[in-house]
C-alpha positions as CSV (number, residue, x, y, z in Angstrom):
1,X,229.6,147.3,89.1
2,X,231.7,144.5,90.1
3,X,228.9,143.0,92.3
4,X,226.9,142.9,88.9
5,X,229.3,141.2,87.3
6,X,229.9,138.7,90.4
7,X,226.2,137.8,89.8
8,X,226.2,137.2,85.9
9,X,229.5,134.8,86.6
10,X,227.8,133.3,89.2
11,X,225.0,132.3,86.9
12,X,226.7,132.0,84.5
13,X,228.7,128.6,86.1
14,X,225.2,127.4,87.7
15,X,224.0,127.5,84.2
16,X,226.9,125.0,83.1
17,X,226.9,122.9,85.9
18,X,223.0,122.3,85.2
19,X,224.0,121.4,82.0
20,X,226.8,119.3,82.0
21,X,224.9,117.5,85.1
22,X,221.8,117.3,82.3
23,X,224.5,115.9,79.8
24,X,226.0,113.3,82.3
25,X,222.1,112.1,83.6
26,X,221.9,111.8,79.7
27,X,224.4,109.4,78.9
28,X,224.0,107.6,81.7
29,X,220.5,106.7,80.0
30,X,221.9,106.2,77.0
31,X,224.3,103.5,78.5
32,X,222.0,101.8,80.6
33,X,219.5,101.4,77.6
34,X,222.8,100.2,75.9
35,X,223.0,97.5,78.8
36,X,219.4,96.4,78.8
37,X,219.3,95.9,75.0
38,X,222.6,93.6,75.1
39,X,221.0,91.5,78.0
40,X,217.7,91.0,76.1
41,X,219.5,90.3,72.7
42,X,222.0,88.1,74.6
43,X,219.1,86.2,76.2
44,X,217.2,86.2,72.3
45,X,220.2,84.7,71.3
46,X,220.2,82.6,73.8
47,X,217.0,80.9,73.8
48,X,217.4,80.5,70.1
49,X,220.3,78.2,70.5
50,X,218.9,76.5,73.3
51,X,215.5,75.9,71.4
52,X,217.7,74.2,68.2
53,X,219.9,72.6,70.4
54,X,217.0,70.8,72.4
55,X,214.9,70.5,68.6
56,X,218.6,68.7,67.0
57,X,218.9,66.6,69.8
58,X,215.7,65.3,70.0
59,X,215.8,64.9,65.9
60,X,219.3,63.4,66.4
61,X,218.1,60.7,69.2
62,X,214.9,59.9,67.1
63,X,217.0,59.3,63.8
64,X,219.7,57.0,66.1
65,X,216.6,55.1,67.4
66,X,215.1,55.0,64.0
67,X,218.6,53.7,62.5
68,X,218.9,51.0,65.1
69,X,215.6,50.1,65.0
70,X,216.4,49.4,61.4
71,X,219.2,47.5,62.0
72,X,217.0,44.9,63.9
73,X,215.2,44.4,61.4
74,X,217.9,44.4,58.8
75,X,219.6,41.6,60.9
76,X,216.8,39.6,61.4
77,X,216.3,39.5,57.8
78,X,219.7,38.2,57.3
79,X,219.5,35.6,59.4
80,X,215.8,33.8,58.8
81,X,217.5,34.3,55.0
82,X,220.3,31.9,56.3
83,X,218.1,29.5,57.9
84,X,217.0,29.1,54.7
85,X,220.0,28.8,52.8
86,X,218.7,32.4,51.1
87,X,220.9,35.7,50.8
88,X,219.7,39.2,51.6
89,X,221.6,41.9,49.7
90,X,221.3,46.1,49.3
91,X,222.5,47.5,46.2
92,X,223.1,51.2,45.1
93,X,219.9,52.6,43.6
94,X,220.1,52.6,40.2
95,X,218.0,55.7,39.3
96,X,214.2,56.6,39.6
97,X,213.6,58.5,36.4
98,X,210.1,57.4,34.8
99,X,210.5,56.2,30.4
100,X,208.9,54.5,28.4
101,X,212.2,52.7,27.0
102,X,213.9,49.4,27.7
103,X,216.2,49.8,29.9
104,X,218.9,47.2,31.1
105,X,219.1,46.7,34.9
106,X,222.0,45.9,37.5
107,X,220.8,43.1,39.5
108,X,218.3,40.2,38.5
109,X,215.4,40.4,39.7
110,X,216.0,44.3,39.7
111,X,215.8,46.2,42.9
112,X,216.0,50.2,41.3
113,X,216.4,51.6,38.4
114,X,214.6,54.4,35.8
115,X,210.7,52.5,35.3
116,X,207.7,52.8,33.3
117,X,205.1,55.8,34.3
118,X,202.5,53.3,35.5
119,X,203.5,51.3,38.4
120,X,202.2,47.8,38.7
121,X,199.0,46.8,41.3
122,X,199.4,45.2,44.4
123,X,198.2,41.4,44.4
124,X,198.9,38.2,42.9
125,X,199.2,37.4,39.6
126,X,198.6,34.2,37.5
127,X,201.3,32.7,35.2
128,X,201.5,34.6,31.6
129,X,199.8,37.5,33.4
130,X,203.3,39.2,34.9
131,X,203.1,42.6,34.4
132,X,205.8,44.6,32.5
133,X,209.4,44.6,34.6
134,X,209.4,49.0,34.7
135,X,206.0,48.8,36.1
136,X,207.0,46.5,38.4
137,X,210.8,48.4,39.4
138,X,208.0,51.3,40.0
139,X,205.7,49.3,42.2
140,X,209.2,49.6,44.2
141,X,209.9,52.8,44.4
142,X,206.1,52.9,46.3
143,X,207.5,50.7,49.1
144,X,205.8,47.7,47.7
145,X,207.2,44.2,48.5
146,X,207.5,41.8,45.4
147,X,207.2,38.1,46.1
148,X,208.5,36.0,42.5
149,X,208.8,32.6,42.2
150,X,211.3,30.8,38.6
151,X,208.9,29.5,36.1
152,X,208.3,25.4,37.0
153,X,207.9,25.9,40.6
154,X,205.4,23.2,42.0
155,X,202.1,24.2,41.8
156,X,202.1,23.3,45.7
157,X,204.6,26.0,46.7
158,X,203.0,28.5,44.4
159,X,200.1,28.0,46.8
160,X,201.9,28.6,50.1
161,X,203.0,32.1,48.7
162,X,199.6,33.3,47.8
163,X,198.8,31.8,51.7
164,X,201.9,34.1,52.8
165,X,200.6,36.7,50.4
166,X,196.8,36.6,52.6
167,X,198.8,37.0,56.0
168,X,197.8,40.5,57.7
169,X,200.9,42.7,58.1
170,X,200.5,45.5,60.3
171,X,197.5,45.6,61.2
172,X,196.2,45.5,57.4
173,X,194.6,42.4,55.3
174,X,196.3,40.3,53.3
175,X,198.2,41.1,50.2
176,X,198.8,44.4,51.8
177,X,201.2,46.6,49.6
178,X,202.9,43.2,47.7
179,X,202.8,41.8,44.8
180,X,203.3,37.9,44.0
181,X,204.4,36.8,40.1
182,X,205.6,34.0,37.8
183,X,209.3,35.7,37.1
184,X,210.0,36.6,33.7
185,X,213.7,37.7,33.8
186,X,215.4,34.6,33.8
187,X,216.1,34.6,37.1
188,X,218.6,32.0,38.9
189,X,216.4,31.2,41.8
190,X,213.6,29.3,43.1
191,X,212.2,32.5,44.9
192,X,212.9,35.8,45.4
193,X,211.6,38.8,47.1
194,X,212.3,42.0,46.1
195,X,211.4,45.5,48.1
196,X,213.4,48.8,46.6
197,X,217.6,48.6,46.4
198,X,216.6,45.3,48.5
199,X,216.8,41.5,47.4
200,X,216.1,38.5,49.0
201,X,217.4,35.1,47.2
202,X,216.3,31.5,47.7
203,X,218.1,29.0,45.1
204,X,215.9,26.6,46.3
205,X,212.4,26.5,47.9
206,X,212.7,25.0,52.0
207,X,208.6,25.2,52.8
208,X,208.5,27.3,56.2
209,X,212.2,28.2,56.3
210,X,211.5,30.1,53.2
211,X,208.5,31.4,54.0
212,X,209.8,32.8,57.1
213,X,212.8,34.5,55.6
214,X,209.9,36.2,53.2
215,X,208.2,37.4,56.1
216,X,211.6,38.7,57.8
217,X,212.1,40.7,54.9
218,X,208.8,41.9,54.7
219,X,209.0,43.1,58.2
220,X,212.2,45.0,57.4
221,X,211.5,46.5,54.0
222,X,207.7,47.1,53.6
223,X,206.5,50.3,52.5
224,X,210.3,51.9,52.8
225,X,210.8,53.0,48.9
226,X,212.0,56.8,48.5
227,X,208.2,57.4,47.2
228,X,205.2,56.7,49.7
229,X,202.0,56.1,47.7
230,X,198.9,54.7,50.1
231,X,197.6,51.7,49.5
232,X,194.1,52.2,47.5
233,X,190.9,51.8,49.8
């Protein structure tokens, strides 16, 4: 009797040791696929940050060499615009809206502001053929550069701004992307240029000087308005 019920205790523990050793091999498992998933996440994570870290700095150095880049240019403007006895100046942009209302704006010739629908063509314009001022604020906005000279200026440096107007710039023909106008704002310069929020000011016309400065500013401002439109082919 008592051996019988040695046996039944004696199974009875190998029974519960085969289980709480199943139990045990069971969390052991459990915590190693516990470990394995934190490493992968962790690594995830990890190559997720390193992938934007690497993508930001390379979109933070480009926008630095952009910006100085930009500078250069900005600089250069300033002083061929000196030589001449000209002024460059940036203004706040004075809106972008499209109306077909008058509309009064900041700076003469106007850099910004809210424009007419239709946005005036690139190329040169006789005298009494200047289009509307909000088609030409929009012509702006496009990145176009506007070359306008005061009503009265010799017929002779009319004619070296439609020669600067024929120059190639960047690799494109003449007149590329600028306009060239008899001013009809009442301006109080000889010549101006104009490119969006951007103004170039000449009191008085100095032959190449001047036409230099023009071309300084082109270089720095062409095609740079908030809204890209292609040149027509």
């Amino acid at each position: 009797m008592s051996s019988r019920q040695e046996e039944k205790e004696r199974r009875r523990k190998e029974r519960l040791a085969a289980e709480e050793a199943a139990a045990a091999g069971a969390a052991r498992k459990r915590r190693m696929g516990y470990l394995v998933g934190g490493v992968l996440a962790g690594a995830a994570i990890a190559a997720v940050v390193i992938a934007v870290a690497a993508g930001g700095g390379g979109g933070t150095k480009s926008a630095k060499k952009a910006s100085a880049s930009q500078a250069k240019l900005d600089t250069a403007a300033k002083q061929a615009a000196a030589a001449a006895g000209c002024t460059v100046d940036t203004f706040p942009s004075e809106g972008r809206q499209h109306t077909e209302g008058k509309v009064v704006y900041k700076t003469n010739p106007p850099t910004s502001g809210n424009h007419n629908p239709i946005p005036a063509s690139d190329g040169i314009y006789d005298p009494g053929g200047t289009p509307p001022i909000g088609k030409l604020v929009h012509a702006l906005e496009h990145g176009r550069i506007e070359y306008q000279y005061h009503p009265g200026l010799p017929a002779a440096q009319v004619a070296q701004l439609q020669t600067l107007m024929k120059e190639p710039v960047s690799g494109q023909p003449g007149g590329f992307a600028q306009l060239l106008y008899q001013n009809t704002t009442g301006m109080p310069y000889a010549v101006a240029a104009t490119a969006w929020t951007h103004r170039l000011a000449c009191p008085t016309f100095k032959g190449a000087a001047t036409l230099a400065a023009m071309r300084a500013f082109r270089s720095a401002y062409l095609l740079k308005g908030p809204e890209f439109i292609p040149v027509p082919e």
